[in-house]
C-alpha positions in Angstrom: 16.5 6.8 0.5 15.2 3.8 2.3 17.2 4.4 5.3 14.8 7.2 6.1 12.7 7.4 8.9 9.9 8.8 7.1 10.4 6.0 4.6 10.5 3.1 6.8 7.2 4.6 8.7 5.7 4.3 5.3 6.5 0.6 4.9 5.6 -0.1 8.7 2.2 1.8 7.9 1.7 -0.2 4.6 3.1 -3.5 5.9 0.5 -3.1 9.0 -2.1 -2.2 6.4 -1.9 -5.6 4.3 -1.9 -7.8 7.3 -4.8 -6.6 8.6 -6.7 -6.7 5.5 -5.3 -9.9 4.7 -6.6 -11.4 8.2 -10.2 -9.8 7.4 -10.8 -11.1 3.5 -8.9 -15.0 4.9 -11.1 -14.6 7.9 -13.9 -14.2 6.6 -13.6 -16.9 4.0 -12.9 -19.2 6.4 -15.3 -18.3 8.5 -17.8 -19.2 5.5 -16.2 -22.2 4.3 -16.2 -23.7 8.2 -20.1 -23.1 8.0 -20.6 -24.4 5.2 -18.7 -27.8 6.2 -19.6 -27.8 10.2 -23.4 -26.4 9.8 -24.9 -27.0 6.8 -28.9 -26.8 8.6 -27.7 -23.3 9.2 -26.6 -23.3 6.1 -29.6 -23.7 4.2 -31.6 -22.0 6.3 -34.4 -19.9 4.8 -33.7 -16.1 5.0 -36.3 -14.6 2.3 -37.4 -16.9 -0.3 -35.5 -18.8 -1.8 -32.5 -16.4 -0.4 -30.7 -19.0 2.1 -28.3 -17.8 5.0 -25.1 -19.7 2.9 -26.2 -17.6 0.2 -26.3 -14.7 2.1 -22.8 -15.2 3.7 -21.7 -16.0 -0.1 -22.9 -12.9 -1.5 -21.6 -11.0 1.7 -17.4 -11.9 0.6 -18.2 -9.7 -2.3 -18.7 -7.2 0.0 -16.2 -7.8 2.3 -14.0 -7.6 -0.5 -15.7 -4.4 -1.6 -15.1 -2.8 1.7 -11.4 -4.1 2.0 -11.0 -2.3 -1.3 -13.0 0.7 -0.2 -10.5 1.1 3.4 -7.3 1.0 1.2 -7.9 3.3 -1.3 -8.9 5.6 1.8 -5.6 4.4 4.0 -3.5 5.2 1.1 -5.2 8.7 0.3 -4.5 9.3 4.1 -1.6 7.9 5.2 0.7 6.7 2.2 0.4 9.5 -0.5 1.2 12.6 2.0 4.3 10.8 2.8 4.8 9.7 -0.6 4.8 13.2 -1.8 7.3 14.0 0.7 9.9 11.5 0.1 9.1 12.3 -3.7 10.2 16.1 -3.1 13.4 15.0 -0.7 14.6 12.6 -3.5 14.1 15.5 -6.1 15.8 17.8 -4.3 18.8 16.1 -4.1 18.7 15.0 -7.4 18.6 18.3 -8.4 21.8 19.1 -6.2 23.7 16.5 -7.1 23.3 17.6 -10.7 24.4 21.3 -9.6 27.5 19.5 -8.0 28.3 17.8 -11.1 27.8 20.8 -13.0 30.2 23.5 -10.9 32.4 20.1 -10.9 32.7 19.7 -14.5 33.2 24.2 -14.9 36.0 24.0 -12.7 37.9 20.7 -13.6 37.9 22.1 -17.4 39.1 25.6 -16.7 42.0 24.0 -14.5 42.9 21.9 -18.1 42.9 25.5 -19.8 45.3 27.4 -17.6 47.9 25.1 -17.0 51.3 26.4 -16.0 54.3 25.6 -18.4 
């Protein structure tokens, strides 16, 4: 099964998938974390209140990671579970021959043990 090309588009697909969110969540945390070291006036700017920009930034990995979260359930909806459901169907089907095989196998093997010539 995993010699398949549909199967090893799938893990291409996926693999792609997780770097790219992977990038996005490390980016943007270390895009935040070099702020806070590098700039900290910018830091603590004032946005609204007491509602600083670091704050702001902080707040905004939850949605980053909310987003990230939101993409994948949508990438796998799209473009891992119709493949999914293929490959599930292929591997069923031959299951279900190889069964049939063993079946017809196991008929004619014991009706060659009842009519043995003397």
């Amino acid at each position: 099964m995993s010699g398949l090309p549909a199967y090893q588009e799938l893990r291409r697909t996926h693999r792609r998938f997780g770097v790219r969110a992977t990038a996005v969540a490390v980016g943007g945390f270390l895009l935040y974390v070099l702020l806070s070291s590098f700039l900290p006036g910018l830091m603590n700017t004032s946005v609204s209140g007491h509602l600083t920009v670091g704050l702001a930034l902080g707040l905004g990995q939850f949605v980053l990671m909310g987003l990230i979260v939101w993409r994948y359930l949508v990438h796998v909806r799209t473009d891992v579970t119709p493949v999914v459901r293929g490959l599930r169907g292929l591997a069923r089907h031959q299951e279900n021959a190889r069964r049939r095989r063993g079946a017809f196998e196991e008929r004619t093997t014991r009706r060659g043990a009842e009519f043995r010539p003397w």
